[in-house]
C-alpha positions in Angstrom: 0.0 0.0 0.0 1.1 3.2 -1.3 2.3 6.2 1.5 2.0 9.7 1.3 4.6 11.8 3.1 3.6 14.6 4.8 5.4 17.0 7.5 3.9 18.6 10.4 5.3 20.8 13.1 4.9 20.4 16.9 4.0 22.9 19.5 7.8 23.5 19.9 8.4 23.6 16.5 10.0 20.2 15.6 9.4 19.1 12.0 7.9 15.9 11.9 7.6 13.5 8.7 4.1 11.9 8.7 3.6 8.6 6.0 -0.1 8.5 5.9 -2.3 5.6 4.4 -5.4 7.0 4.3 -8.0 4.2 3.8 -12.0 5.1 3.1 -15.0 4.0 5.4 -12.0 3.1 7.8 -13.8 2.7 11.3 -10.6 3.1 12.5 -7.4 4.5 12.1 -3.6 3.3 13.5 -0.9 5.9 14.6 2.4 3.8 15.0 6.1 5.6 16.0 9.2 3.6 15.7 11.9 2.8 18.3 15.3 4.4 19.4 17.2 5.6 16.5 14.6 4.5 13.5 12.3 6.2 11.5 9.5 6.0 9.9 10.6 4.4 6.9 13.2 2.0 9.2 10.8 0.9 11.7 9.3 -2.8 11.4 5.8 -1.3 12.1 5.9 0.5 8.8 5.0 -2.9 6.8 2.6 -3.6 9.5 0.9 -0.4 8.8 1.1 -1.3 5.0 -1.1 -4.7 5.8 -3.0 -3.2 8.1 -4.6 -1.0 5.1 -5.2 -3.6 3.3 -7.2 -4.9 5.6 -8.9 -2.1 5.8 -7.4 -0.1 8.1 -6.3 3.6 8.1 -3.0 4.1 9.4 -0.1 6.7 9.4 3.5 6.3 10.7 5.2 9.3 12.8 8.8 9.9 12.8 9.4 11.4 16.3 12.3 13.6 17.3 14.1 10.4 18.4 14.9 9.9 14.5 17.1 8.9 12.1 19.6 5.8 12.1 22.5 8.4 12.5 21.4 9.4 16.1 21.9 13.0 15.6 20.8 16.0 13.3 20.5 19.9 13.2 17.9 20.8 10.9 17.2 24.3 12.9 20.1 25.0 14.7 18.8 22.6 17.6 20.6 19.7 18.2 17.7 16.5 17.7 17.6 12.6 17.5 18.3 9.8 19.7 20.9 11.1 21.5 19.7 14.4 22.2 16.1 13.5 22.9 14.2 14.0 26.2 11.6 11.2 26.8 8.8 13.3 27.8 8.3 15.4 24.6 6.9 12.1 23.2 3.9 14.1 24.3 4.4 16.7 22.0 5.4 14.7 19.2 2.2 12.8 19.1 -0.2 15.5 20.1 1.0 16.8 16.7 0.5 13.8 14.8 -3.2 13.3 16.6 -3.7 16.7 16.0 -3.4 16.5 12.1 -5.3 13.2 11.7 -8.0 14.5 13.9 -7.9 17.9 11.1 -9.0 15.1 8.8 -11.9 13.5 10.0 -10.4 10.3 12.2 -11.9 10.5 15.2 -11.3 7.0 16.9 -7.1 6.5 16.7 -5.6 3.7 18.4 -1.9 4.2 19.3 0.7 2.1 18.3 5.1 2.0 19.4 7.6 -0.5 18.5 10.6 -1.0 21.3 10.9 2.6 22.8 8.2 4.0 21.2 6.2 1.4 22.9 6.8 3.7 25.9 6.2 6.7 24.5 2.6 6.3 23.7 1.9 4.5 27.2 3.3 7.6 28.9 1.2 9.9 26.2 -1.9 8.1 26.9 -1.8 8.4 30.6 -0.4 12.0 30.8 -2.5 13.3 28.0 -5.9 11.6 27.6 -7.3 14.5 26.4 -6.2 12.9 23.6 -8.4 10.3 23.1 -6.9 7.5 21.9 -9.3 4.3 21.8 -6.8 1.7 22.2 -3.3 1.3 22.5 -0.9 -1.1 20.8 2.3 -1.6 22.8 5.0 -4.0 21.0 8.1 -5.2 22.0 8.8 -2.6 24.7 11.8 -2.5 26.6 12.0 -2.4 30.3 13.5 0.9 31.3 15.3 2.1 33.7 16.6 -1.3 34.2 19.5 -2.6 31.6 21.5 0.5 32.0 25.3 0.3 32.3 25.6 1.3 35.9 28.8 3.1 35.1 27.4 5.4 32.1 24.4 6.1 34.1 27.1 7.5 37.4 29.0 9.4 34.8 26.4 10.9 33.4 24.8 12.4 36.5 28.1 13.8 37.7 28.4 15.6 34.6 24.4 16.6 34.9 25.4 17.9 38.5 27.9 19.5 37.3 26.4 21.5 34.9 27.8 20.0 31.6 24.6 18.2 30.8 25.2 18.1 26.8 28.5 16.2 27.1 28.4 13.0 25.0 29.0 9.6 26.5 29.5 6.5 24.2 27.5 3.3 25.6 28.9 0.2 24.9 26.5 -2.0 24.1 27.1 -6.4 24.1 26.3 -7.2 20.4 28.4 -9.1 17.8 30.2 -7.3 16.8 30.2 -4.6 19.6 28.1 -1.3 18.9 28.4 1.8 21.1 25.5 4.4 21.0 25.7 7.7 21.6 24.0 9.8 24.7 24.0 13.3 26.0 24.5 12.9 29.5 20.9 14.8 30.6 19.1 12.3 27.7 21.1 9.1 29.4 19.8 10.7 33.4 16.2 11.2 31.6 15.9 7.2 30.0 17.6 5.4 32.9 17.7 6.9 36.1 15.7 5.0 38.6 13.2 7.6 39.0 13.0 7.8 34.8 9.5 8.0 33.7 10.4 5.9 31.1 9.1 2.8 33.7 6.1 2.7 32.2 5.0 -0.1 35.1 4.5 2.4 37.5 1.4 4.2 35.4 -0.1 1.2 34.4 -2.9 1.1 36.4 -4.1 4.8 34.6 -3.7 3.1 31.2 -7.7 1.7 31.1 -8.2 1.8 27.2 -8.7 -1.3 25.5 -4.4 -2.3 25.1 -2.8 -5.2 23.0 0.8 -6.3 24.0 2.7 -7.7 21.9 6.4 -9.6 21.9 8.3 -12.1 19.9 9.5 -15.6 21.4 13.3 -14.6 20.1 13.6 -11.0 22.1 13.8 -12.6 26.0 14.3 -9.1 27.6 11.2 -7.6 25.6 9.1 -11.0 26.1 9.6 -11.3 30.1 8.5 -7.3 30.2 5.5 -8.1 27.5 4.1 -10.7 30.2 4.8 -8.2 33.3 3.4 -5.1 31.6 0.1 -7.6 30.2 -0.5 -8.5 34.0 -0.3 -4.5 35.2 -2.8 -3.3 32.9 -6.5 -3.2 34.0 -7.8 -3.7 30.6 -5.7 -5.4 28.0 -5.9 -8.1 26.0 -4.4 -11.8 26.2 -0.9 -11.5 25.4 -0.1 -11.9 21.8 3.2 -14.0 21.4 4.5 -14.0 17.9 6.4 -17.3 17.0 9.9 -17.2 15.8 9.6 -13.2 15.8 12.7 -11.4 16.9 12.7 -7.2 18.1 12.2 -6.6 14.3 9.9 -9.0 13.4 11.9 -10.4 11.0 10.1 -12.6 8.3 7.1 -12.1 10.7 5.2 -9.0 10.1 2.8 -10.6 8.3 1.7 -12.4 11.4 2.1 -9.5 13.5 -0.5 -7.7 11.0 -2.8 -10.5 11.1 -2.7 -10.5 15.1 -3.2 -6.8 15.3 -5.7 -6.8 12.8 -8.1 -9.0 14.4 -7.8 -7.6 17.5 -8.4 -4.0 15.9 -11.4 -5.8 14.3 -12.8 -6.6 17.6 -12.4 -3.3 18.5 -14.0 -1.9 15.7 
């Protein structure tokens, strides 16, 4: 199914790029963001959204300030991305996007995040309901704070204390071969501090929408935390485990869109 791209601007003026699949008589209509460091056109929910038109479905995918594989850019003169990023203007990233669906005629959205972005529309749903979402879709979310390297995070909030909050810090991170990603030192504090809001556990309990979790059997970390957050929520669905998927769904979208589709069919 065919995109268009559009761009919108937030309430702090961050351009946003906007792939919308509009589809008609939709009853209703799937906003998705992407993960740490994706975008739009990276993120494993875009081909969900794709199948999820043609079942019928209107959806649109957001690329949030988090973006771009790179980690960093300076469109404006403001540093953005991954690595600059502040967890809680999430809020402000999808108000936009909500904002400009709503401008044309879809009233019932259901909000959708792969891996961080999982977390990010929680935390919007609960601190903004005014939104009105009708459902949420949360897939593959990590478990943050916890999995931080305890010596990053101690650096990192001696140079916050110390006023030097925009110094970089390179992560290492265990992969083969070994990565390293790149942090300011205030957006390292704001993901995995103990008190970080991005433990999405600890508002579960406000999230009473209709919610589907969702988790592949070959991502342990995201699986346990799928089952955990599943058990918190007051109204969500049966877990939905997706065979043989890994964090990206590899080989598996299709069955990820036909899960997500008949729950959204249940819904609708």
């Amino acid at each position: 199914m065919a995109a268009e791209v559009h761009q919108l601007r937030t309430a702090d003026d961050v351009g946003l790029t906007l792939a919308y699949m509009p589809v008609p008589k939709s009853k209703l209509t799937v906003l998705c963001t992407h993960g740490v460091g994706s975008s739009f056109y990276m993120t494993t929910l875009f081909r969900v959204a794709q199948l999820l038109g043609e079942q019928g479905f209107s959806t649109a995918v957001l690329n949030n300030r988090g973006h771009d594989y790179l980690w960093m850019n300076r469109p404006d003169g403001r540093w953005l991305g991954a690595s600059f990023e502040r967890f809680e203007d999430c809020i402000l990233d999808l108000e936009a996007a909500v904002g400009w669906l709503r401008e044309r005629g879809h009233d019932r959205i259901v909000l959708a995040g792969h891996s961080l972005g999982c977390l990010k529309v929680a935390y919007t749903a609960a601190k903004r309901p005014e939104l009105a979402p009708v459902a949420l879709a949360l897939c593959s979310g990590p478990r943050l704070p916890q999995g931080h390297n305890a010596e990053v995070l101690a650096r990192a909030q001696d140079l916050v204390a110390s006023d030097r909050p925009d110094e970089l810090l390179f992560v290492p991170i265990p992969d083969e071969p070994p990565v390293a990603r790149v942090f300011t030192a205030a957006t390292y504090v704001n993901k995995y501090a103990p008190e970080a809001n991005t433990n999405i556990l600890e508002i579960a309990d406000q999230l009473r929408l209709p919610t589907l979790v969702l988790a592949g059997t070959e991502e342990p970390p995201m699986l346990a935390f799928a089952h955990d957050l599943q058990a918190a929520l007051p109204n969500a669905a049966p877990l939905a485990t997706i065979d043989g998927a890994n964090h990206f769904y590899a080989g598996r979208q299709e069955v990820v869109a036909d899960v997500v589709g008949r729950w959204l069919g249940e819904l609708a």
